[in-house]
C-alpha positions in Angstrom: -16.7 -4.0 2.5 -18.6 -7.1 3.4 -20.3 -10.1 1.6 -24.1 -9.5 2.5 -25.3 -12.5 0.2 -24.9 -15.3 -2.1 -27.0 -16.7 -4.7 -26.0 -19.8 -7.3 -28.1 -20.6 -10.1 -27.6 -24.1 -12.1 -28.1 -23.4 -16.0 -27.9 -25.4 -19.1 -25.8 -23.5 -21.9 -27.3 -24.1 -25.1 -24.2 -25.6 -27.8 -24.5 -25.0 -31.5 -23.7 -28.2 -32.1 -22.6 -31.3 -30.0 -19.1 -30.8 -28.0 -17.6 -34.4 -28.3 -14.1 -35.5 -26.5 -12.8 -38.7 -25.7 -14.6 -39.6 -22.5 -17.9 -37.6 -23.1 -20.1 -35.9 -25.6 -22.5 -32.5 -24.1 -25.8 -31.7 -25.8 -26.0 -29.0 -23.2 -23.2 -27.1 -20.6 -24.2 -27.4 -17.1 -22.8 -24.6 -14.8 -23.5 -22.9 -11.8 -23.4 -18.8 -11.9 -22.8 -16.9 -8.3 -23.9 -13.5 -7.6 -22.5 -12.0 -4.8 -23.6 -8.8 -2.8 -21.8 -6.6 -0.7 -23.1 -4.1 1.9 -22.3 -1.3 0.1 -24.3 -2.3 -2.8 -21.4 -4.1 -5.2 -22.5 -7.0 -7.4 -20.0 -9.4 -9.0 -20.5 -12.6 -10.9 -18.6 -15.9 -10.9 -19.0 -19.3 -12.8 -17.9 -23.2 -12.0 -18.4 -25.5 -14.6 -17.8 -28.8 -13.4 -16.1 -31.9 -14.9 -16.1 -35.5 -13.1 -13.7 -36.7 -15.0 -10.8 -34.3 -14.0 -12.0 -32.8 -10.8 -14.4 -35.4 -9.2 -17.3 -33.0 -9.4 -20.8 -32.8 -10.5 -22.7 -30.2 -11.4 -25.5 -30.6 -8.4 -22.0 -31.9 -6.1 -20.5 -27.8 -7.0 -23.9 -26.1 -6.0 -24.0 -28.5 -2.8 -21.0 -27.1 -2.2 -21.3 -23.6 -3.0 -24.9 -23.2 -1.1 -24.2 -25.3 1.9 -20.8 -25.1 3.2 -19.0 -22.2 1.5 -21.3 -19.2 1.0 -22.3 -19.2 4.4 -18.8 -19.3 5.8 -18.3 -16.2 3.2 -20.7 -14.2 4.7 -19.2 -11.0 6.3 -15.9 -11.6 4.4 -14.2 -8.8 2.6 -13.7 -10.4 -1.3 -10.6 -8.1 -1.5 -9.0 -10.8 0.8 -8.3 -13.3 -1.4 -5.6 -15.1 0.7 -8.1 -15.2 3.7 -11.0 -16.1 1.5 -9.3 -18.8 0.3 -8.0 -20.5 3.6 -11.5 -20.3 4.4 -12.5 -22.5 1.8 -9.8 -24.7 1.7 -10.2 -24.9 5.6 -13.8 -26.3 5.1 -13.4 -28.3 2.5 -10.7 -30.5 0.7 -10.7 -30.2 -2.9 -14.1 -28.6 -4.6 -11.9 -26.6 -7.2 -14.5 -25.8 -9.3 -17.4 -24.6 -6.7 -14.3 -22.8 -5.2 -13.4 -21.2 -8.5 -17.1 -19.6 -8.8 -16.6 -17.6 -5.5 -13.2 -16.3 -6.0 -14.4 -14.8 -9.4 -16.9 -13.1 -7.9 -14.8 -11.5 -5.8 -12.3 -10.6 -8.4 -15.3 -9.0 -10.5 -16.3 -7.3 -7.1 -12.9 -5.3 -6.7 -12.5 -4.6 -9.6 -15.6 -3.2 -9.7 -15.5 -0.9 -6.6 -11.8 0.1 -7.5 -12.5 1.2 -11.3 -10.2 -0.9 -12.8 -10.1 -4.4 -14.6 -9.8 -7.6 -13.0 -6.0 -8.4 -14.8 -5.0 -5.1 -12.8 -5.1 -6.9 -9.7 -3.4 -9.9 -11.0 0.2 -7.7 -11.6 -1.4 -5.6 -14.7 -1.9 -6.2 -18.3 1.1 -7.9 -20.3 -0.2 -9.1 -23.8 -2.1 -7.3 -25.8 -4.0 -9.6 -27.3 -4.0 -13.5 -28.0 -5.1 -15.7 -31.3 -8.0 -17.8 -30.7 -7.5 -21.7 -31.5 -10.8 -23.3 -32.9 -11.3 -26.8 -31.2 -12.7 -29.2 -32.8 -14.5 -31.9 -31.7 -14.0 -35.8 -32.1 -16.0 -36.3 -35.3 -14.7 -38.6 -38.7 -11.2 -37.3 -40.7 -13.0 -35.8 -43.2 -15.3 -33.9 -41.1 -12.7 -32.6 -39.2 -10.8 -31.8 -42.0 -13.8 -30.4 -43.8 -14.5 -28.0 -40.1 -10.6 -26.9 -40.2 -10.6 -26.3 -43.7 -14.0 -23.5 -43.2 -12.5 -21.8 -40.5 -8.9 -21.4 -41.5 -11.1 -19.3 -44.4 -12.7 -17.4 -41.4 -9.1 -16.5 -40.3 -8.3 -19.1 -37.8 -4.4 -20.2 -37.8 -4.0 -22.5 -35.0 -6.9 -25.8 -34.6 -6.9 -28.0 -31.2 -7.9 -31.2 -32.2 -10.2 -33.7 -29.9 -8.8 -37.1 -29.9 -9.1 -39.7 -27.9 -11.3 -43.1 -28.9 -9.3 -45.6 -31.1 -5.3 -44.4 -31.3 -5.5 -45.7 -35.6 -8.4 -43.6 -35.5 -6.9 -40.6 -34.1 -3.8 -40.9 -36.3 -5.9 -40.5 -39.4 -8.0 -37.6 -38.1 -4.9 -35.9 -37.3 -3.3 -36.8 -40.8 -6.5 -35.9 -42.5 -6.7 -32.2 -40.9 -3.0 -31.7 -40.8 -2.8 -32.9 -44.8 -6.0 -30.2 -45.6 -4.8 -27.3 -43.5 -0.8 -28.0 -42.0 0.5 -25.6 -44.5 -2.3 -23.0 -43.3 -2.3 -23.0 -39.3 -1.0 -24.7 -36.2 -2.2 -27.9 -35.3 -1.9 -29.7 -32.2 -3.6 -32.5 -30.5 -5.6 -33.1 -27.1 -6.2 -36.8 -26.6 -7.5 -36.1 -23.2 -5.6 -38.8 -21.4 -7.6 -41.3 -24.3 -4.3 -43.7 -25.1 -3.7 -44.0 -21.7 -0.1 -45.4 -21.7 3.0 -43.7 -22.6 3.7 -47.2 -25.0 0.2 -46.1 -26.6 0.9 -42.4 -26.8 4.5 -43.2 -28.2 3.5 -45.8 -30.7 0.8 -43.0 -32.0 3.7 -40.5 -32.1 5.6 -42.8 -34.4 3.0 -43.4 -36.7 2.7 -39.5 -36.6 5.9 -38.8 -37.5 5.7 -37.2 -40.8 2.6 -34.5 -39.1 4.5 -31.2 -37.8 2.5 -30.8 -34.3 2.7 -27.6 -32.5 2.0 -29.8 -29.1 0.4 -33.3 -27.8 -1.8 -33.0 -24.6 -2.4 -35.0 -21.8 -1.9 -38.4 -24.2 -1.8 -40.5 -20.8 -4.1 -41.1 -17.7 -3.6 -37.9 -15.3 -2.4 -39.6 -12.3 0.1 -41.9 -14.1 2.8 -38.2 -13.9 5.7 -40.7 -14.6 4.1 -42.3 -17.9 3.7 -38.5 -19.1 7.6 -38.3 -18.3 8.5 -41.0 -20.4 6.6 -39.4 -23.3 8.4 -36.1 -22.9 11.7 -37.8 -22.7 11.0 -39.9 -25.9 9.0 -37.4 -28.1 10.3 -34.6 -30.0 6.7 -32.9 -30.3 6.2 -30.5 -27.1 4.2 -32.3 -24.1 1.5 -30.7 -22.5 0.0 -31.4 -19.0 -3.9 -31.1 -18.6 -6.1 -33.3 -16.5 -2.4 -34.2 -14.7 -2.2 -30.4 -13.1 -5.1 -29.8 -10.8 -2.7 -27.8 -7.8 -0.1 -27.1 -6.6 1.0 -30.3 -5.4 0.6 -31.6 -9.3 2.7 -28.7 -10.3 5.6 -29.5 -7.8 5.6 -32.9 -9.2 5.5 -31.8 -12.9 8.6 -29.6 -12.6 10.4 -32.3 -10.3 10.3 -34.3 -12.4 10.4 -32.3 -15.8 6.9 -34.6 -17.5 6.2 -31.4 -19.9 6.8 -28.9 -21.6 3.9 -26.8 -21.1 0.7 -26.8 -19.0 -2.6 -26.3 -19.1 -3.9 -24.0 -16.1 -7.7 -24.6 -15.8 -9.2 -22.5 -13.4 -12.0 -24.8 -12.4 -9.2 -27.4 -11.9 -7.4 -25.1 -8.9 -9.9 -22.9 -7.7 -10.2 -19.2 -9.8 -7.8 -16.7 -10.6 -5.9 -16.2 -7.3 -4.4 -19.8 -7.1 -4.1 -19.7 -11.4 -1.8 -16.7 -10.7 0.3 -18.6 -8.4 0.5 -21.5 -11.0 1.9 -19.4 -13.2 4.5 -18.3 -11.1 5.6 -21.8 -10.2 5.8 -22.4 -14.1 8.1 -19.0 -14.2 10.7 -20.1 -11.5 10.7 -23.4 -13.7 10.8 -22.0 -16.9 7.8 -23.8 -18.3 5.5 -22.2 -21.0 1.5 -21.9 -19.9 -1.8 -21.9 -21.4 -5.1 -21.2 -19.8 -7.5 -24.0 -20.7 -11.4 -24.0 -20.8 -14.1 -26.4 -19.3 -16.2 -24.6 -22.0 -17.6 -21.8 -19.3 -20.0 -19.3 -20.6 -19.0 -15.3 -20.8 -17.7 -15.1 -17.2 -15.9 -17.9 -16.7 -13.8 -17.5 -20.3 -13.5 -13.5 -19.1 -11.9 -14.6 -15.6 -9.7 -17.4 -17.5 -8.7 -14.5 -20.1 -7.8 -12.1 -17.3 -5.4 -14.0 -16.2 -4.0 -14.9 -19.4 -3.5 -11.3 -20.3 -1.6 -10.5 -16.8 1.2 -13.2 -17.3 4.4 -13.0 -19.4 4.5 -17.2 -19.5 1.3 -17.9 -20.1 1.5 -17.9 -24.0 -1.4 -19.1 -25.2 -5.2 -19.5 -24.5 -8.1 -21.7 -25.5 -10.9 -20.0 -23.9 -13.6 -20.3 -26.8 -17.0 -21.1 -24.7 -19.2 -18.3 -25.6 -18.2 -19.3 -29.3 -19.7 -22.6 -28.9 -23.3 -21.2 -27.3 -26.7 -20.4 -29.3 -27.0 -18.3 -26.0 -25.1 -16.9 -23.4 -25.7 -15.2 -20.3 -22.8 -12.5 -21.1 -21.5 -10.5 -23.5 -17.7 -11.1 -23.8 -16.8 -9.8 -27.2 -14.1 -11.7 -29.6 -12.6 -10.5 -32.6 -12.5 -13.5 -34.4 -9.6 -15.0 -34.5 -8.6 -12.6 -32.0 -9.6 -11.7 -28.1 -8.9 -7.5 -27.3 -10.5 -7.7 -23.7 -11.8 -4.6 -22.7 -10.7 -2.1 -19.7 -14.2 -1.9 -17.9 -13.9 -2.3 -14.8 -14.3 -6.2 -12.9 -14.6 -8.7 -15.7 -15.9 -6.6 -17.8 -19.1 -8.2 -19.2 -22.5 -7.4 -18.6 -24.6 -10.1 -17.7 -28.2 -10.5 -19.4 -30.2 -11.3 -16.1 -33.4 -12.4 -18.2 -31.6 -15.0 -20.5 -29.6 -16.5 -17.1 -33.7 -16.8 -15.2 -34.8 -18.3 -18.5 -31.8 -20.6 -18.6 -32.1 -21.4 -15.0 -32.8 -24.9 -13.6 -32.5 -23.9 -9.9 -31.4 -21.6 -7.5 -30.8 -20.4 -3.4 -29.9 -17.5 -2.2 -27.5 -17.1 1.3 -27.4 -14.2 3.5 -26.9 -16.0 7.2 
């Protein structure tokens, strides 16, 4: 099996309503979308949705990427060879996570494809049966979020992830006003997005906190600052999560080393896709660190390759994967059983993607073949 051709599309993703963290606020989700083709007529879909703020990459930067120096390296590659596929991109290019991530999706929803079976069967095989979906809410006033929280924990929702991140007084009172409404009710913990900066900042927060039962703090510090996130862990007694901190493996070797979390956030527009998530995982086993996989809000097939992953590993323990929640449209057709995800066992991904909404919702596109 060989790739025969390439083709990214840049979309806008239409939210429901505003999507609002500490650095950022999105009308609209940019992404790019691959299809891939094979010479013996297999399809398969991948997604990167970029971020500047954790990854250094743009939207127009990812299809740069994907149309002028990977896809063409790519063609007449098997996408079973994930390992060689990989040194092939990392080989052209340093970093490019997210444009790398698209193509190694693909590929994944390729041989799955051709061999009959889901994606999370060539990832080790399915583990968890199915996972609780956490509602994220985004920056707004305390009593807004409070009012959000309070509706969906009547829709069945028992754990919120709440977007912090602006003015640390601030933040403590939308946390007290959604954990005083709801606490009793369903999990709550707190993503501030590296917003307070310092571990002083973050600390000072968590004492003012100190009556609020949180499940676990996130990424309260800047991402490259790994020893101001150590100081937090060592101080706290809430659970410490790495985010924006853990892009790679390098980050990883350097969170265990020096034991700055309890948990971490596995992205995989951060390292790449689903093969180098796997092995992220793995480093968190031999370290005995919880995971989560983590969303850049991606449409059907991103959130289905993030899930896939999720479902295949014993550590990873929970998921926020709630993109195609947050859309007024969506090029796929990944199904949630609110507050529940049951993925499927179609082969690939398995989601079917709506080819006349992703034309209509395309800005541009190329297609490579040479």
């Amino acid at each position: 099996m060989k790739i025969t051709a390439i083709e990214a599309f840049v979309i806008e993703l239409p939210l429901i309503e505003p999507f609002t963290i500490s650095y950022v606020s999105y009308d609209k989700m940019p992404s790019v979308i691959v299809k891939v083709t094979t010479d013996d007529g297999w399809t398969g879909y991948g997604e990167g949705v970029a971020d500047e703020h954790v990854t250094g990459e743009l939207v127009e930067s990812v299809y740069q990427v994907i149309t002028k120096t990977l896809a063409p390296l790519l063609i007449g590659e098997n996408p079973f060879n994930q390992e060689r596929v990989h040194t092939i991109m990392d080989r052209a290019i340093l970093g490019a996570p997210t444009a790398k991530a698209a193509l190694d999706i693909a590929c994944f929803d390729i041989a799955g494809k051709a061999l009959g079976v889901p994606a999370y069967s060539l990832l080790g095989g399915r583990f968890h049966d199915r996972f609780p979906i956490t509602h994220v809410l985004s920056i707004d006033t305390p009593e807004m979020m409070a009012d959000k929280a309070e509706k969906h924990v009547a829709k069945g929702y028992t754990s919120f992830k709440l977007k912090v991140g602006y003015d640390r007084q601030d933040d403590v009172d939308r946390i007290k006003a959604v954990h005083d409404r709801v606490g009793r009710q369903a999990k709550i913990r707190v993503d501030v997005n590296q917003g307070w900066q310092s571990s002083a900042a973050a600390l000072q927060a968590l004492n003012d906190l100190n009556n609020v039962s949180l499940d676990w703090l996130e990424q309260p510090v800047l991402a490259s600052d790994i020893d101001a996130l150590r100081e937090v862990k060592a101080k706290a007694t809430v659970p410490i999560m790495a985010d924006e901190a853990l892009t790679g493996f390098k980050e990883m070797r350097e969170i265990i080393a020096k034991r700055a979390a309890d948990k971490v956030n596995i992205k995989l527009m951060k390292c790449g896709g689903m093969y180098p998530a796997a092995k992220l995982a793995a480093m968190a086993e031999m370290a005995g660190m919880d995971c989560q996989v983590g969303s850049m809000v991606e449409s059907s097939i991103g959130s289905a390759a993030g899930f896939h992953v999720a479902f295949s590993k014993k550590m990873i323990t929970s998921v926020e994967l709630t993109g195609p929640l947050k859309f007024s449209r969506d090029i796929g057709n990944l199904h949630y059983d609110v507050p529940f995800i049951q993925l499927n066992t179609r082969p690939g991904l398995g989601v079917d993607i709506d080819e006349a909404i992703l034309n209509d919702l395309t800005v541009y596109s190329e297609e490579v073949t040479s």
